[in-house]
N, C-alpha and C positions, 0 to 999 in steps of 0.2 A: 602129793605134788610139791615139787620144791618152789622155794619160794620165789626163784628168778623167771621157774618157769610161769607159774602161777601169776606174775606181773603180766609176764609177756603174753599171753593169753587173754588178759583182763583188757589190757590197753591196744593191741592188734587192731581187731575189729571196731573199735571207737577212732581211731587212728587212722585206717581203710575207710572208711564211711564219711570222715571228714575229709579225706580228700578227693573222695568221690565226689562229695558234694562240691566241692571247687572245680573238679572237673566237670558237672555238668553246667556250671556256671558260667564257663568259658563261652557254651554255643549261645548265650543269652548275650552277647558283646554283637550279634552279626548285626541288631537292632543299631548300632550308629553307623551302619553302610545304607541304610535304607533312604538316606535323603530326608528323615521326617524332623519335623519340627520338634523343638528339644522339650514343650511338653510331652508330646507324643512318643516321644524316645524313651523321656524317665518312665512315663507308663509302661510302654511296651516293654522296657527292660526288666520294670519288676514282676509283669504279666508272666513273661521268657523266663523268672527265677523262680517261679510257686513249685518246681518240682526239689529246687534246695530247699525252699523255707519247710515244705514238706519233710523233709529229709531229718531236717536240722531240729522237727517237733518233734520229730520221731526218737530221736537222740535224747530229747530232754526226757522226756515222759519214761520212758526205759532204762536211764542209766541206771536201776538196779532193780528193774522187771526188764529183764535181759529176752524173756520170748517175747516181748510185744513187738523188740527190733526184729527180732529172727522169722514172723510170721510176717510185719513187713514188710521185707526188707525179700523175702522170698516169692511171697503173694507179687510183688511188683514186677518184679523179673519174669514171673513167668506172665503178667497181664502182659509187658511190656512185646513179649515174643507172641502172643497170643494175636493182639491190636497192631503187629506190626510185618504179622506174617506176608511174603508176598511183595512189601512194599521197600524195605531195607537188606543190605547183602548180609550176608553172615557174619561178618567183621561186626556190624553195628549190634548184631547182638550179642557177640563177645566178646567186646568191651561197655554194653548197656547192663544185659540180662547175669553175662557171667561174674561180675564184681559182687553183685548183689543179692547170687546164688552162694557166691565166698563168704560172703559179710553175715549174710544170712544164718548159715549154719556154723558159722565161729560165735554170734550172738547165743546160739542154740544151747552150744557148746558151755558158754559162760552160763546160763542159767542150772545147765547140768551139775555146773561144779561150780553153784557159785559160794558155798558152804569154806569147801577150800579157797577160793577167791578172795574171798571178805568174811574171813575169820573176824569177831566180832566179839565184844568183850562183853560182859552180862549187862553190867550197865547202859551200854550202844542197843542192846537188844531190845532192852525195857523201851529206848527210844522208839521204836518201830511202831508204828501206827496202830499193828493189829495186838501190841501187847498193852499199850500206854491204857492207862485209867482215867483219863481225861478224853477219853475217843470211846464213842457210844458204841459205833461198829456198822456195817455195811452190808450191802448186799453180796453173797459170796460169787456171785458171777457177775456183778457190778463191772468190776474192770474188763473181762473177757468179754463182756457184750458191748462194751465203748469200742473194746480195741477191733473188735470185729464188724462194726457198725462204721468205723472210720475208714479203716481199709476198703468195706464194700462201695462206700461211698469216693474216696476217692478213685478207687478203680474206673466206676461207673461215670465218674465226673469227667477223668484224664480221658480214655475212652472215646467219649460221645462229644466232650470239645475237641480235640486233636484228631481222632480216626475217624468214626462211624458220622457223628453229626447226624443222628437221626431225627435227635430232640432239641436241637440247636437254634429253631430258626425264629422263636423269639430275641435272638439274639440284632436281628435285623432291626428288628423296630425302637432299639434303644441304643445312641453309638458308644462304642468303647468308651469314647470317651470321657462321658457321663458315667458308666456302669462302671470303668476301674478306680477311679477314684473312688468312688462310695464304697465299692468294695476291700479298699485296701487300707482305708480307714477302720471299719469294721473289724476286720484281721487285726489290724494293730492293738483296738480296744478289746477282743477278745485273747489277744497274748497275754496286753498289762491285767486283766481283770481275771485270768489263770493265775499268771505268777505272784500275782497281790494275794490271790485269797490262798493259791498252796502255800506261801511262806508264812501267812497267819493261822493257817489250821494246821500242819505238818509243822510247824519250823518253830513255832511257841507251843512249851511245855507248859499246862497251865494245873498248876499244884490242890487246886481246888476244883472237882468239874464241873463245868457251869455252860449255861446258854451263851455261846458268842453273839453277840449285842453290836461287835465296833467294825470299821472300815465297810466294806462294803455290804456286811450283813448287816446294816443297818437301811439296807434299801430293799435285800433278797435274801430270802434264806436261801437261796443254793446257787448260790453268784458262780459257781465252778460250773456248775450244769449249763447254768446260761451262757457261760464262756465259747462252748461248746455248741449251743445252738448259733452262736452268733459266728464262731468260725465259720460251719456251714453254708449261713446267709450271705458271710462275704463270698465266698465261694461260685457259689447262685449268680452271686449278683455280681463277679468278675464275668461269668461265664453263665446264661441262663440253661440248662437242662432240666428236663422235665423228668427225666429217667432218675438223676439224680435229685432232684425235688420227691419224688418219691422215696428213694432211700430218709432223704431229711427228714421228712415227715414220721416214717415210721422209727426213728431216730430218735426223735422229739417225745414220740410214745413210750418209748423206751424208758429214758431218761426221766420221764414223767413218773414210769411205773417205781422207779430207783426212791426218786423226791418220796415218795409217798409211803415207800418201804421204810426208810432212814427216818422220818418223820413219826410211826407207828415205836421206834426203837423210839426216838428222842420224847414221845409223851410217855412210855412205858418208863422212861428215867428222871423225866425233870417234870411230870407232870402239869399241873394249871401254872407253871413258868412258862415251858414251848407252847402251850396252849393260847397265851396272853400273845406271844411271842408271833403265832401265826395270824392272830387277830389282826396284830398292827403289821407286821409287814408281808408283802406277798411273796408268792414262790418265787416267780423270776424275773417280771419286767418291774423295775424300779419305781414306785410313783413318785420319787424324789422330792416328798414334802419331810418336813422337819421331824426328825427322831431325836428325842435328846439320848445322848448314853446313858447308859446306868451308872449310879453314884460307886 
């Protein structure tokens, strides 16, 4: 593939998806016609944007696991016709379902070829997670079961808030206005406490392998996992579903079974260091009493 075209395939569909994402942004603007009070506004309007911020996580976590956007980015499009059959003309879902059927298999597309794509030099390769010497190693369907865990869950969640409302109706007994704020607080402290801990275990190369000790594995060994749980719980708690408390739940299982996998690697390598290591701090809710770092 040449290398103009090779560009242009790389950046198309990242290109297409970000302005998808501003275009579904736009219907999230009808919130200042509605007469509400300008808390109630800022809420509702960030309420009316969870399918960008959606969109825009989707974007991060894949810029170079390219199927994670292509299944969903696919998956959605067609929930979206599924959940909306009946109730929308055809126009709405080609310009909804059909972007995101494009976007989808041009993502597909890049992971097919992402070899020509992002030709990569020996040394860039050694940086790669699954080669580095400093990186213990993972579960091998670790990522395929987050990415398919999230997708189920947001399908289930978008769904039964917005269409079906089957499992909705604790929703009644707690108002919005209480539940969006806790929950978009939530979201927020599970985005910085992703991108904190991916930039400290991916983004530092660390020349000696050793037990991480600082920032926030100083309160959780699997602060990413709980990142995770805790997206979900804001979620819940933007929107209460039972249907999707079930997915979370077996979610949380999941994730559990992951900690536990990694954990068996990390004593099989660092021995009574990760051992000492789980002693003093836990898996994943914080006790937030005093760890000193290692000298």
């Amino acid at each position: 593939m040449e290398k103009k075209s090779a560009k242009i395939l790389f950046w198309l569909p990242r290109l297409l998806i970000m302005i998808f994402a501003v275009f579904l942004s736009l219907f999230a603007l009808d919130v200042f016609s509605e007469g509400l009070s300008v808390f109630k506004m800022i809420l509702a309007f960030l309420i009316h944007l969870i399918p960008t911020w959606i969109i825009i996580f989707t974007i991060i976590i894949s810029w170079k696991r390219e199927w994670i956007a292509g299944m969903v980015f696919i998956i959605l499009g067609a929930a979206y016709i599924i959940t909306a059959w009946g109730k929308v003309n055809f126009m709405a879902f080609l310009f909804i379902s059909g972007p995101l059927f494009i976007i989808g298999i041009l993502y597909w597309l890049n992971w097919i070829k992402r070899d020509e794509l992002r030709p990569e030099s020996t040394e860039k390769i050694k940086k790669n997670h699954h080669d580095r010497e400093d990186m213990t190693g993972e579960h091998k369907f670790g990522d395929a079961g987050q990415a398919g865990f999230a997708i189920l869950f947001f399908i289930v969640w978008i769904s039964d808030t917005f269409y079906f409302r089957y499992t909705t109706f604790l929703n009644d007994l707690v108002p919005n206005i209480i539940r969006a704020p806790i929950g978009i607080i939530l979201l927020i402290i599970s985005g910085y406490l992703a991108k904190t801990t991916l930039s400290q275990v991916f983004g530092e190369v660390r020349e000696i392998p050793c037990v991480i000790r600082t920032g926030f594995y100083k309160y959780s060994r699997h602060p990413m996992y709980f990142s995770e749980v805790l997206l979900y719980l804001g979620m819940l708690i933007i929107s209460i579903s039972l249907a999707a408390t079930v997915i979370w739940i077996l979610a949380i299982i999941f994730l559990y079974y992951l900690c536990r996998h990694e954990e068996k690697l990390l004593l099989d390598r660092f021995g009574s260091d990760y051992r000492k290591y789980m002693q003093e701090v836990p898996m994943w809710l914080p006790r937030f009493r005093k760890i000193n770092d290692p000298d």
